[in-house]
Each structure stands twice: as C-alpha cells, then as structure tokens.
C-alpha positions as CSV (number, residue, x, y, z in Angstrom):
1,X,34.4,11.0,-3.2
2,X,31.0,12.2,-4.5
3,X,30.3,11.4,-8.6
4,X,27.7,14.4,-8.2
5,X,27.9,15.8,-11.4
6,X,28.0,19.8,-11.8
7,X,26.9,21.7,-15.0
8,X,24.2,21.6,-17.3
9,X,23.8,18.7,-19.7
10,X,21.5,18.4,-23.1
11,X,20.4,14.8,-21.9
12,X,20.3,14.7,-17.7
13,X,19.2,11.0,-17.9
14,X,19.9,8.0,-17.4
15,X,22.6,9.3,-14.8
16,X,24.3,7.3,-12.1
17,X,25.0,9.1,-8.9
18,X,27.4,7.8,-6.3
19,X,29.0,8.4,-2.9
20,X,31.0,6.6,-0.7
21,X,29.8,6.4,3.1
22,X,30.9,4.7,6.2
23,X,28.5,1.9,5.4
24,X,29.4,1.6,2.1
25,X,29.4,2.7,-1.9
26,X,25.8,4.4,-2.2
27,X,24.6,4.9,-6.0
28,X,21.6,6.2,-7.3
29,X,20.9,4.7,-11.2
30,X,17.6,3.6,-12.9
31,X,15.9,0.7,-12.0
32,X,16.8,-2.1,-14.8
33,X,14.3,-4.6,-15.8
34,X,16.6,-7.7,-14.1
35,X,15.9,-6.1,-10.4
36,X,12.6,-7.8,-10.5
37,X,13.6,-10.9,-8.1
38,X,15.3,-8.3,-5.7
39,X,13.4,-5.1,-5.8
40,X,10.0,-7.6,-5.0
41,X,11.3,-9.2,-2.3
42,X,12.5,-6.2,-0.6
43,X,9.0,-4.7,-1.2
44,X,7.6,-7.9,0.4
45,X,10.6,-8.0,3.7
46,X,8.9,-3.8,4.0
47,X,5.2,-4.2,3.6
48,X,4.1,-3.4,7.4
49,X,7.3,-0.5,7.4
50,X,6.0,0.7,4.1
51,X,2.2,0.6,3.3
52,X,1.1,2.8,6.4
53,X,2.9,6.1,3.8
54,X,2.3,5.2,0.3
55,X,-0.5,6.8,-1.7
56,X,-3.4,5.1,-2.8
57,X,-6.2,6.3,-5.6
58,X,-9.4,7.7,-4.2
59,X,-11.2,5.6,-7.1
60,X,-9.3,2.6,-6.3
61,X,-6.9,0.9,-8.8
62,X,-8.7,-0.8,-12.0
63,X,-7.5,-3.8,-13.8
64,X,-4.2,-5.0,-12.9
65,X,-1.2,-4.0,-11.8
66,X,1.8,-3.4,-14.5
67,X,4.4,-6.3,-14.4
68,X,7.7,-5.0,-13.0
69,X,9.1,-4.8,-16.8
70,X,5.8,-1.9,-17.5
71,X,6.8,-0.4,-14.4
72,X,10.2,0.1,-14.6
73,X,9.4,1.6,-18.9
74,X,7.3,4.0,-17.2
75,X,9.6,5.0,-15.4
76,X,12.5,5.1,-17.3
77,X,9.9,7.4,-20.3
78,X,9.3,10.0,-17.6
79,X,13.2,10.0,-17.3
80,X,13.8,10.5,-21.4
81,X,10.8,12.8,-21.1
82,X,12.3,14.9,-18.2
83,X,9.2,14.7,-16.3
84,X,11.0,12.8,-13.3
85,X,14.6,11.5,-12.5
86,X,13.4,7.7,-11.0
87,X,16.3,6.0,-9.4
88,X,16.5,2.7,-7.2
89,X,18.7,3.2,-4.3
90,X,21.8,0.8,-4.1
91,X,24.2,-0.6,-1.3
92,X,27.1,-2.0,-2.0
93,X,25.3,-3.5,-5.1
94,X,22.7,-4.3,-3.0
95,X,18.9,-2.5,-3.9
96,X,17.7,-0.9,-0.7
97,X,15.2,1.7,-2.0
98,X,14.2,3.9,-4.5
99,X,13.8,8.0,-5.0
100,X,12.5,10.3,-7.3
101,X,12.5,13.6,-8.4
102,X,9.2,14.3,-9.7
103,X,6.8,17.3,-11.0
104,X,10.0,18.7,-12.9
105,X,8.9,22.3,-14.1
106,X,11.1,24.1,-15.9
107,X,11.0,27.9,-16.5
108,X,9.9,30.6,-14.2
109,X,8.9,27.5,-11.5
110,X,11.9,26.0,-11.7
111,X,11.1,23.3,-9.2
112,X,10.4,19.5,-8.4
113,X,9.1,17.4,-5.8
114,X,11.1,14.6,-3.8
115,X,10.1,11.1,-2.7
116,X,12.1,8.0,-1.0
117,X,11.8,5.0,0.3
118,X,14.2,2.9,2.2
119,X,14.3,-0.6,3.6
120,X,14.1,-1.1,7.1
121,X,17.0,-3.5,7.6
122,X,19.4,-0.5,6.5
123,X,17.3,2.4,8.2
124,X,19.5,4.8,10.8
125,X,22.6,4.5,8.9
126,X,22.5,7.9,7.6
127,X,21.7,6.7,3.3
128,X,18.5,8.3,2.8
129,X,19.8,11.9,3.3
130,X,22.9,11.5,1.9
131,X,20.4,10.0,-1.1
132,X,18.2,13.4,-1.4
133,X,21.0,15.4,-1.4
134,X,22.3,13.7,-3.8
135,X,19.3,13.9,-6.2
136,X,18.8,17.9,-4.7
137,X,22.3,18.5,-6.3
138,X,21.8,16.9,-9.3
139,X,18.2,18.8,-9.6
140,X,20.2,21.6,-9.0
141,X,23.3,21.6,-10.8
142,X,22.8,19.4,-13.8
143,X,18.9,19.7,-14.2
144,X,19.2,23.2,-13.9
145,X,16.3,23.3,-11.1
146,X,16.1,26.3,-8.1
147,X,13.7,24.6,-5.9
148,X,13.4,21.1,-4.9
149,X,10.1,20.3,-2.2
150,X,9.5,17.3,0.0
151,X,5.9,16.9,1.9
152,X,5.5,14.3,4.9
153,X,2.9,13.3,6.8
154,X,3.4,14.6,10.3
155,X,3.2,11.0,11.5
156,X,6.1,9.9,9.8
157,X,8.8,10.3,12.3
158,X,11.7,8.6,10.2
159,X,10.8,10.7,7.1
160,X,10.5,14.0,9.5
161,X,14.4,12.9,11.0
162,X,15.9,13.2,7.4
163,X,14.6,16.6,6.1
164,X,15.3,17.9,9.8
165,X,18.7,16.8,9.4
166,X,19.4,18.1,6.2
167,X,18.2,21.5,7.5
168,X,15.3,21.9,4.8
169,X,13.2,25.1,5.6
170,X,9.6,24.4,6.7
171,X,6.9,25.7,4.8
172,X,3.7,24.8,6.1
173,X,1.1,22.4,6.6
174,X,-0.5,21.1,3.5
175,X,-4.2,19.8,4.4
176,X,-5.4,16.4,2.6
177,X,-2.7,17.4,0.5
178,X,-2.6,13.6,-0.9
179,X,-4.5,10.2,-0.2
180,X,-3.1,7.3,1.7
181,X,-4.5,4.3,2.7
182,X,-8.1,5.2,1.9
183,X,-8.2,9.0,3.7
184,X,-6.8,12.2,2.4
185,X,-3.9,13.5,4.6
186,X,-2.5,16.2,6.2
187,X,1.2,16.8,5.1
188,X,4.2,18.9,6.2
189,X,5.8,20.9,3.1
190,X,9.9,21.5,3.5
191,X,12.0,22.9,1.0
192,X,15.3,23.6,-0.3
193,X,16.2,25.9,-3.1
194,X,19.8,26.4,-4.6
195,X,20.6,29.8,-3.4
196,X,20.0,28.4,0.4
197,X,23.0,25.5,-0.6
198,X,25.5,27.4,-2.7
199,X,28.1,24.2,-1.9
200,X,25.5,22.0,-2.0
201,X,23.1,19.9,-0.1
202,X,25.4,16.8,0.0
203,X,28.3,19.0,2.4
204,X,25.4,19.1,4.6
205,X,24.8,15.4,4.4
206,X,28.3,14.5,5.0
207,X,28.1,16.4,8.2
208,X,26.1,13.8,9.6
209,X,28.5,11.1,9.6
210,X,29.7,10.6,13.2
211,X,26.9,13.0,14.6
212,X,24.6,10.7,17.5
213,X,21.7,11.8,16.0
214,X,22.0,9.7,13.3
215,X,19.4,10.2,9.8
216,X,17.1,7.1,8.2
C-alpha cells in the first residue's frame, strides 16, 4: 500500500514516500549525510550509463566540487525553502537513485519540473515510474502543484520508455533547451497536470506491473 500522502500541509518537507512493488519496498526520503560511501559508489558502478545525460555548465565548473556533506545541505535548503523536493531513491534499504522535483512555482504557474536517475543494475523493473508518480502525487496533492513537466533528450530511449508509460502528454520539442556534455541539446517536453490524473499518477504506475512492456 502506497504512503502517498493527500492534503495540503504547512511544511511539505522532509517527507518519506513509499510503495511496495513486486521487487520490493520503494521509498523516496532525503538524502542523509551517512549515504556518502553508498550513493558514490553507485555514482562510480553508473558513470558510462549516466554521464552521456547529465548537464554540464557552458562556462565549465570553477573551483571544486562540494564534499557530499555541502551537497546533500543544498539540497536539503531547497527542500525547507520549497524551491525543490530532492529525494534519493531506495530499494529495499538499498540507494538506487535519486529524483527531484524542481523549479517549484507557486501561484498562477502552479508547476515544477521532474528529474531522475536510476542505477543500471535495477533498470527495467518498473521503479522509476512508479518513483515519478510518486513525487507527481505528492506535487500534486500535498504541494498543492497543477502541473508537473519532464524534458528528455530524444536520444534517451530508457528516459522516453517511462514518461510513455505513464501516459504523460507530449508537448513539443524544446531546442538547446539545456547543455550536456559540452553542446546545447535538443529536448522533448511531456507533461502531466492534476486535472488529467484525478486518481492519481501512481494508479497508472501500478498498471504496469505484469504488463511485457515493462518501464526503467
């Protein structure tokens, strides 16, 4: 049974989200600062399934890199500061990947942007849409959002499998919407809002248990 919580809150994070699967209990919660040894070494066992999305900075990155510890305080300031909801993806106690809902706006926009990355070992099990609907319901119901986006590069076929899946409407192509890897890039724009799920994104999710198609 889904801990998807319903209703608006004064203080929407920190928040743990869970949801049993076939594989296994699936919860969403903040990144804590005693992942470091296993959230590195899953970034290290993806590099080659990873690096070929992430975004880069035109201007390249200056100084060093924040220690894990600065990293996950960022994060978990844009979460007090309602700016994002940043969690780390977890199987079965086990951190496979991380989300976040970011570019909340409030008011007449009413709408936020999703990203997600999973490892590879635990690809095609079906996680990362249960995952974003997850999140979409939470942005939804508890956040108070109406319309959650999520751009991928056309290239990406296992990012393209999961909004598919979840039946996200496409929008459009977004050209050099954002810079990977030392180029801007093209990117295809889906979206969801809350009228288009009125019993949710995650009953859609569920659906996919069982089905031969499968999701990331």
């Amino acid at each position: 049974m889904s801990k998807v919580l319903r209703g608006r809150v004064a203080r929407p994070w920190p928040v743990v989200l869970s949801e049993e699967t076939p594989h296994g209990l699936l919860v969403l919660r903040p990144l804590r600062r005693r992942d470091a040894e296993q959230w590195l070494a899953l970034r290290a066992r993806n590099l080659d399934w990873l690096e070929e999305w992430e975004a880069t900075s035109p201007q390249g990155t200056p100084g060093s890199a924040p220690t894990f510890a600065e990293y996950v305080r960022l994060l978990a300031s844009q979460g007090r500061s309602g700016t994002a909801l940043p969690f780390g993806i977890e199987l079965d106690g086990a951190l496979v990947g991380q989300l976040t809902v970011s570019g909340i706006a409030h008011g007449s926009l009413g709408s936020a942007n999703i990203g997600y990355w999973i490892g590879q070992h635990v690809a095609g099990r079906g996680l990362t849409p249960v995952a974003v609907a997850m999140a979409t319901d939470y942005a939804f119901g508890v956040v108070g959002l109406h319309r959650v986006e999520i751009n991928i590069r056309p290239e990406n076929g296992p990012s393209l499998r999961v909004v598919e899946k979840l039946g996200l409407r496409e929008e459009g192509l977004r050209e050099r919407y954002l810079h990977i890897r030392g180029e801007w890039r093209d990117h295809r724009s889906f979206a969801v809002t809350a009228e288009e799920v009125p019993d949710g994104l995650l009953a859609r999710a569920r659906g996919l248990w069982g089905s031969a198609q499968g999701a990331q």
